[in-house]
ROBALO-399927 format. One line per 8 residues: number of its first residue (from 1); for each residue x, z, y of N, C-alpha, C. Coordinates in steps of 0.1 Angstrom, whole numbers, padded with zeros to 4 digits. Example, Ala and Ser with C-alpha at 12.3 -4.5 7.8 and 13.67 -1.06 7.14 Angstrom:
1 = 0132:0078:-0057:0123:0078:-0045:0132:0078:-0033 | 0128:0071:-0022:0137:0071:-0011:0129:0079:0000
***
This chain:
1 = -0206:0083:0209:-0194:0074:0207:-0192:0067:0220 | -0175:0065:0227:-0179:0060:0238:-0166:0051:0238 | -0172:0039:0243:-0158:0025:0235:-0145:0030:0238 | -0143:0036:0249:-0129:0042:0254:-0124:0047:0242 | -0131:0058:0237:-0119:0070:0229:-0123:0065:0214 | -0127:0053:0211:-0131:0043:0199:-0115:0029:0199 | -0119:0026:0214:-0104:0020:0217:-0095:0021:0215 | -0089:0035:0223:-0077:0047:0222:-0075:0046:0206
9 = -0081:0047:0196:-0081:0056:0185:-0076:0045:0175 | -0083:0034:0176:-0081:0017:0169:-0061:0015:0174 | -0059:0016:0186:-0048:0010:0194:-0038:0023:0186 | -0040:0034:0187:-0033:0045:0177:-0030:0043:0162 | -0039:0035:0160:-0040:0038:0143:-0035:0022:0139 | -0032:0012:0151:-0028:0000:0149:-0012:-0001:0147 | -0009:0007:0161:0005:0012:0162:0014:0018:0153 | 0006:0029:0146:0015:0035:0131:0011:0020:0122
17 = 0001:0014:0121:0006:0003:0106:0014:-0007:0110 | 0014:-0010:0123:0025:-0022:0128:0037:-0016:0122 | 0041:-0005:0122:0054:-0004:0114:0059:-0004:0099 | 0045:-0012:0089:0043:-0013:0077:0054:-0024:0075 | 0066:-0021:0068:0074:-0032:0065:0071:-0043:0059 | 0061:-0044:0054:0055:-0056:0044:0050:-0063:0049 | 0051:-0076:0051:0045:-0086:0059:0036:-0098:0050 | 0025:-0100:0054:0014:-0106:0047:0007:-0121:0061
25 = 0007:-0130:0054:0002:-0139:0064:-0012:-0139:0074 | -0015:-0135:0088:-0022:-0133:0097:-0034:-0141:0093 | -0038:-0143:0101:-0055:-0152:0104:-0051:-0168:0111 | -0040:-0163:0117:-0029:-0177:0119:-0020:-0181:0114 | -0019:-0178:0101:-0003:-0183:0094:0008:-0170:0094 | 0007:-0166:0104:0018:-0161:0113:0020:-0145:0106 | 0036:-0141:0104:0036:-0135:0093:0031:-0120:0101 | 0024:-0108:0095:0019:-0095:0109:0023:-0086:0095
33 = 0021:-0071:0099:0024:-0064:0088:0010:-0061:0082 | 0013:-0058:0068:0001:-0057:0061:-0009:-0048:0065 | -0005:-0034:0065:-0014:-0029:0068:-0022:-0029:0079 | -0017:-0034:0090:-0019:-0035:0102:-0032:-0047:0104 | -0028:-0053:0096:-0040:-0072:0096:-0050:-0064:0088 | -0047:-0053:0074:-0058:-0050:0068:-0068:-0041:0068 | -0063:-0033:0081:-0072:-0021:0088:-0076:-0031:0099 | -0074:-0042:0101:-0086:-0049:0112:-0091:-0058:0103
41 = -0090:-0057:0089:-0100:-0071:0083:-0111:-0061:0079 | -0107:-0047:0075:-0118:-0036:0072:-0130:-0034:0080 | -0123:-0035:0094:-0131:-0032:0106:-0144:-0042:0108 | -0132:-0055:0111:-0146:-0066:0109:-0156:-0068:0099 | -0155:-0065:0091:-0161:-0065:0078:-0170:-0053:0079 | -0168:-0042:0087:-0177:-0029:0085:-0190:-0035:0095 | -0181:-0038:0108:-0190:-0044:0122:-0199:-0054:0114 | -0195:-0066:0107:-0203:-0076:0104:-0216:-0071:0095
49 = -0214:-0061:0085:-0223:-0060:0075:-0232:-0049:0083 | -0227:-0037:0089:-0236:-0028:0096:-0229:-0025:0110 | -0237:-0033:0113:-0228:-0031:0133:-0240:-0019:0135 | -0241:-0013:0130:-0252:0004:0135:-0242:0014:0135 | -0230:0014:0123:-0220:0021:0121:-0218:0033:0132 | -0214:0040:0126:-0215:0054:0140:-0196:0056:0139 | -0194:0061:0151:-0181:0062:0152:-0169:0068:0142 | -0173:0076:0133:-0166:0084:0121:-0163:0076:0111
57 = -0172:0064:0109:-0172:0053:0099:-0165:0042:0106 | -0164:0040:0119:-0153:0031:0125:-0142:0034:0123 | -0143:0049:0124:-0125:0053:0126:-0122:0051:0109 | -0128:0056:0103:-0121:0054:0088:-0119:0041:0081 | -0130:0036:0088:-0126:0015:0084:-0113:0015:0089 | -0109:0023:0104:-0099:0012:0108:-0081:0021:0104 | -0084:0031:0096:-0078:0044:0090:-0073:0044:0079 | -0081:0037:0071:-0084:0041:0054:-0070:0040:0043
65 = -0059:0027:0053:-0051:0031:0046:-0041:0036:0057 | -0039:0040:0063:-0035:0045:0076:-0017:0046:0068 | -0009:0041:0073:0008:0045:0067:0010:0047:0054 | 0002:0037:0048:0004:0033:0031:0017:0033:0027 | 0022:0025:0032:0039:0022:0025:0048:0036:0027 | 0041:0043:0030:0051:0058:0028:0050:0062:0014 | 0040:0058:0010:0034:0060:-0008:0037:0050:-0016 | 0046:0046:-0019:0043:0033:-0030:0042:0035:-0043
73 = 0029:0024:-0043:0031:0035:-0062:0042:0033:-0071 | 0051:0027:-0067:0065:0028:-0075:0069:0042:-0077 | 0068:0049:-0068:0070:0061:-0066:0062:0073:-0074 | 0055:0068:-0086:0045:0070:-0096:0047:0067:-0108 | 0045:0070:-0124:0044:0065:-0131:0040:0058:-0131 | 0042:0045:-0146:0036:0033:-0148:0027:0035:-0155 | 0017:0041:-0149:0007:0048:-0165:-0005:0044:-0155 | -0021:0050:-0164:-0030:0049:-0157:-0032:0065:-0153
81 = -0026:0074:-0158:-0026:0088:-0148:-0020:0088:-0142 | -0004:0081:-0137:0000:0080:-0124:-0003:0072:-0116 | -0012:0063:-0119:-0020:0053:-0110:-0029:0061:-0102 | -0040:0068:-0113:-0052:0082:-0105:-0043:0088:-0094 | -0035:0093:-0100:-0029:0102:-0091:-0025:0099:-0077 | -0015:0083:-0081:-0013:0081:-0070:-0024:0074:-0059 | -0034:0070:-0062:-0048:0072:-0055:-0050:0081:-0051 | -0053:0091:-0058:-0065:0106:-0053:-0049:0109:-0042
89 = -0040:0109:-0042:-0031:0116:-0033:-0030:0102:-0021 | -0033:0096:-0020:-0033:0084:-0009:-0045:0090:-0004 | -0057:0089:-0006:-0072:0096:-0003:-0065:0103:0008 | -0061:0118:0004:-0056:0128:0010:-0044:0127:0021 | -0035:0120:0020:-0024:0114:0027:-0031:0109:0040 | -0035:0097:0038:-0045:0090:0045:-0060:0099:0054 | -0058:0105:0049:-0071:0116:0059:-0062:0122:0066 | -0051:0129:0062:-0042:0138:0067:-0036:0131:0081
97 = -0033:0123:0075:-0028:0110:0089:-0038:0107:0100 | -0046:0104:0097:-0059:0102:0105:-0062:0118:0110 | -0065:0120:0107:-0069:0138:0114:-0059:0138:0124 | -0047:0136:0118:-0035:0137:0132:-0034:0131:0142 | -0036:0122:0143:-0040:0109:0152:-0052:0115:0162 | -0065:0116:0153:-0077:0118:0160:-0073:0135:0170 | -0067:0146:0161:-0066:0160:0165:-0055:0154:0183 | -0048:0144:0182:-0038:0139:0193:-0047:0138:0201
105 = -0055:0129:0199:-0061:0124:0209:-0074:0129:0213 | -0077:0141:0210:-0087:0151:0218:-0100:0146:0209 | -0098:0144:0196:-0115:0144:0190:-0119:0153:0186 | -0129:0157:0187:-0138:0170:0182:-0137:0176:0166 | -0138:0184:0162:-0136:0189:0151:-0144:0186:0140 | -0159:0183:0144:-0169:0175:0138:-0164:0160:0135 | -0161:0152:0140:-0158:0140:0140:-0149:0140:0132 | -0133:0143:0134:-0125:0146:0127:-0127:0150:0112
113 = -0135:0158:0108:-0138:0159:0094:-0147:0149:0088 | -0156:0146:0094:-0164:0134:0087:-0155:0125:0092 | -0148:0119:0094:-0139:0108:0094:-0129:0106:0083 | -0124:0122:0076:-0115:0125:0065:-0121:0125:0057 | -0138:0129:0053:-0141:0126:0047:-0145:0111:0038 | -0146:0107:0049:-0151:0090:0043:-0142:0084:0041 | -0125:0085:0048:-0118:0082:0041:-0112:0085:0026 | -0117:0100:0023:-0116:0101:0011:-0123:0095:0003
121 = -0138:0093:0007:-0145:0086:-0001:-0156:0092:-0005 | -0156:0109:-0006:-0162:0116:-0010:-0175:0112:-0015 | -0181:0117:-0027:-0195:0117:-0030:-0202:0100:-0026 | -0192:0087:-0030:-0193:0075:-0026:-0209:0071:-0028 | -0215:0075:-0042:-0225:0068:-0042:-0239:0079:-0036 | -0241:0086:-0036:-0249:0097:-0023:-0246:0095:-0009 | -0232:0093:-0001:-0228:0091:0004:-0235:0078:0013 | -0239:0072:0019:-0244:0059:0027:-0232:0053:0035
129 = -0223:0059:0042:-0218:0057:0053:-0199:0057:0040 | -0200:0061:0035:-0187:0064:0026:-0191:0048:0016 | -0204:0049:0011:-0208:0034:0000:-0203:0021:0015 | -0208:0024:0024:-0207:0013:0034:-0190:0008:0036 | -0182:0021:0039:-0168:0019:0040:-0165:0010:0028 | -0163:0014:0013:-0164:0012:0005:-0166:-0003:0001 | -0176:-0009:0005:-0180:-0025:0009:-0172:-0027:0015 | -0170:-0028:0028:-0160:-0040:0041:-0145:-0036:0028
137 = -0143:-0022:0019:-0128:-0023:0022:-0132:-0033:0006 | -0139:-0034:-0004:-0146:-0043:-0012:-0138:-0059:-0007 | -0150:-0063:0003:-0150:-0075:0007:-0135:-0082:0016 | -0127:-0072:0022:-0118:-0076:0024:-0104:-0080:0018 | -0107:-0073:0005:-0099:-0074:-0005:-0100:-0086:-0014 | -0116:-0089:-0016:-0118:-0104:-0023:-0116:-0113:-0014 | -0119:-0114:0001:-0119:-0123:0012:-0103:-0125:0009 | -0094:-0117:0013:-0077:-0119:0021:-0071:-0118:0004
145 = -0074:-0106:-0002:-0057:-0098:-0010:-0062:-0107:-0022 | -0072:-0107:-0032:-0074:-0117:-0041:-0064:-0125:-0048 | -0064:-0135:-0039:-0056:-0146:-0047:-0044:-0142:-0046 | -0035:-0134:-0039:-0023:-0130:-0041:-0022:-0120:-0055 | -0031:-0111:-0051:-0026:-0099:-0062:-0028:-0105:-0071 | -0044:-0111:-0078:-0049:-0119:-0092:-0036:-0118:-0101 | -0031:-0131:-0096:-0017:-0136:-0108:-0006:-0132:-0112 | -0008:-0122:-0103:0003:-0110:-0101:0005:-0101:-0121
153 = -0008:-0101:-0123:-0013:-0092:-0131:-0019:-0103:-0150 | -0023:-0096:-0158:-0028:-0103:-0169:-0042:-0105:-0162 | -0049:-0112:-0170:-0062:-0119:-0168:-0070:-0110:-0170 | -0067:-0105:-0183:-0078:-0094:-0186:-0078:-0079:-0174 | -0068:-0077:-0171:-0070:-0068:-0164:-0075:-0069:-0148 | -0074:-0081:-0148:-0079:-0084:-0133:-0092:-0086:-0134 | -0102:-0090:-0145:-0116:-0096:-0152:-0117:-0080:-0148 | -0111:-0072:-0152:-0115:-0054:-0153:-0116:-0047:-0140
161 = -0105:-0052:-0129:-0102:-0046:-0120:-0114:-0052:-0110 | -0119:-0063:-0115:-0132:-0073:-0106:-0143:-0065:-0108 | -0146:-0061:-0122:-0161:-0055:-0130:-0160:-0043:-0121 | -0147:-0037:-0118:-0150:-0020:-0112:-0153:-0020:-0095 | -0145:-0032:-0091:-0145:-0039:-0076:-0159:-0041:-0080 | -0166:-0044:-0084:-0181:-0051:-0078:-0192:-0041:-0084 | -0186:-0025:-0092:-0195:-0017:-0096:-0194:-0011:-0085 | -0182:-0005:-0076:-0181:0004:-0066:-0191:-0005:-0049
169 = -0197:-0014:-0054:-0201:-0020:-0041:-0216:-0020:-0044 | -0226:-0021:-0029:-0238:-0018:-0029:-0242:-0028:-0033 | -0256:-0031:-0034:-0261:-0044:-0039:-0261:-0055:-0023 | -0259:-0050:-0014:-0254:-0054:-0005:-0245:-0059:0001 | -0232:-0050:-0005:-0219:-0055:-0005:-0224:-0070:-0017 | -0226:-0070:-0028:-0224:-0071:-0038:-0226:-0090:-0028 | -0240:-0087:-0023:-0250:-0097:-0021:-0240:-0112:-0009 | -0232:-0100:0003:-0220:-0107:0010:-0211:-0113:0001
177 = -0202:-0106:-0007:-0193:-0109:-0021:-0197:-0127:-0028 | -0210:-0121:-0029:-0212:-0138:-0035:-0211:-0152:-0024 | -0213:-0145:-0010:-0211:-0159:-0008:-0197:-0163:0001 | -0191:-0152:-0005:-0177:-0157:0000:-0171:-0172:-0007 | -0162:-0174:0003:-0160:-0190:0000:-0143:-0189:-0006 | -0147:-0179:-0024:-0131:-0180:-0032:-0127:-0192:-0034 | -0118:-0195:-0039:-0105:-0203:-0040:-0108:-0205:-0056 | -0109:-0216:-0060:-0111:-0221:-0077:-0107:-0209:-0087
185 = -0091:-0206:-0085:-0090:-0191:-0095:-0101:-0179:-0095 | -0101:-0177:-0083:-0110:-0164:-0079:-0125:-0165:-0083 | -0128:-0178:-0078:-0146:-0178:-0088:-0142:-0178:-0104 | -0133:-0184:-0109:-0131:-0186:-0123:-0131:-0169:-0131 | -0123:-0164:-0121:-0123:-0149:-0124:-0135:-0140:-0125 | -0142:-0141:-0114:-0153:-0132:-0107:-0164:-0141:-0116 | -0166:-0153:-0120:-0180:-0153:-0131:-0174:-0152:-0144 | -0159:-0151:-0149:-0156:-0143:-0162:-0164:-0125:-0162
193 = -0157:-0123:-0153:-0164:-0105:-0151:-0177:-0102:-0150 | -0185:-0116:-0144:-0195:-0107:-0138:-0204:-0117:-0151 | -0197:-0120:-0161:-0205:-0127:-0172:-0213:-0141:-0169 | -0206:-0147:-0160:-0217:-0160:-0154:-0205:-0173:-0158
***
């Protein structure tokens, strides 16, 4: 791994989400496009918890949802099989994207696949480096997206969508998670789910 073509690849994959029409408030107030703030809250979050991370797990932290708003799940039934669907086809989308990116910019054929892999997620809990992605994108989602999406939704399904959020995370993620500093809703939520 060599910070250059780790650089190149972050500044590539920043560039396509900067064009995410959805704008979500920065780390300063200041309004940045969503995806674009959320593939570097992934990042930090991967660095913070395992700064050992090898370069295929960087690229997919900083990847994973690589040109989301091409997919919206509006664009899906309102069901929970057009919800799967429109997941397992984001998975795929999103690797697809990223492979293109990385195939641009001269990465190896090895790297390239385990990079699509882990953004698929593949084999998450076998997986070490896929469970690890899996955490930061966890933790950034209770850290930042949380309090917005929450209220968005019924109570009970967010108490559900918390219990699955905190099954798909390691006992390490799990262990970061707790000492995040939520917002009165969000603890009210997260010790309804996790029965405390």
């Amino acid at each position: 791994m060599t910070a250059d073509r780790l650089a190149r690849a972050y500044a590539a994959f920043d560039a396509a989400n900067a064009h995410d029409p959805v704008s979500v408030p920065g780390d300063d107030g200041a309004p940045v496009p969503r995806e674009w703030i959320n593939a570097r809250r992934v990042s930090t979050w991967l660095e913070r918890m395992y700064p050992q991370a090898g370069e295929a797990l960087r690229l997919a932290a900083r990847a994973h949802h690589l040109r989301r708003w091409e997919h919206p799940r509006s664009g899906y039934p309102m069901t929970r099989e057009g919800y799967l669907r429109w997941r397992a086809e984001l998975k795929r989308f999103h690797a697809e994207q990223a492979g293109a990116v990385l195939a641009q910019l001269g990465f190896d054929a090895d790297t390239l696949a385990r990079t699509q892999a882990l953004i698929r997620r593949e084999r998450l809990k076998q997986d070490a480096e896929a469970q690890a992605l899996e955490d930061a994108i966890c933790l950034a989602f209770l850290q930042y997206d949380f309090d917005a999406f929450g209220p968005q939704h019924d109570e009970a399904k967010v108490i559900g969508i918390v219990r699955k959020t905190w099954a798909k995370m390691s006992p390490v993620g799990q262990a970061a998670a707790a000492t995040l500093p939520l917002s009165p809703y969000a603890q009210g939520i997260v010790a309804r789910a996790l029965g405390g």
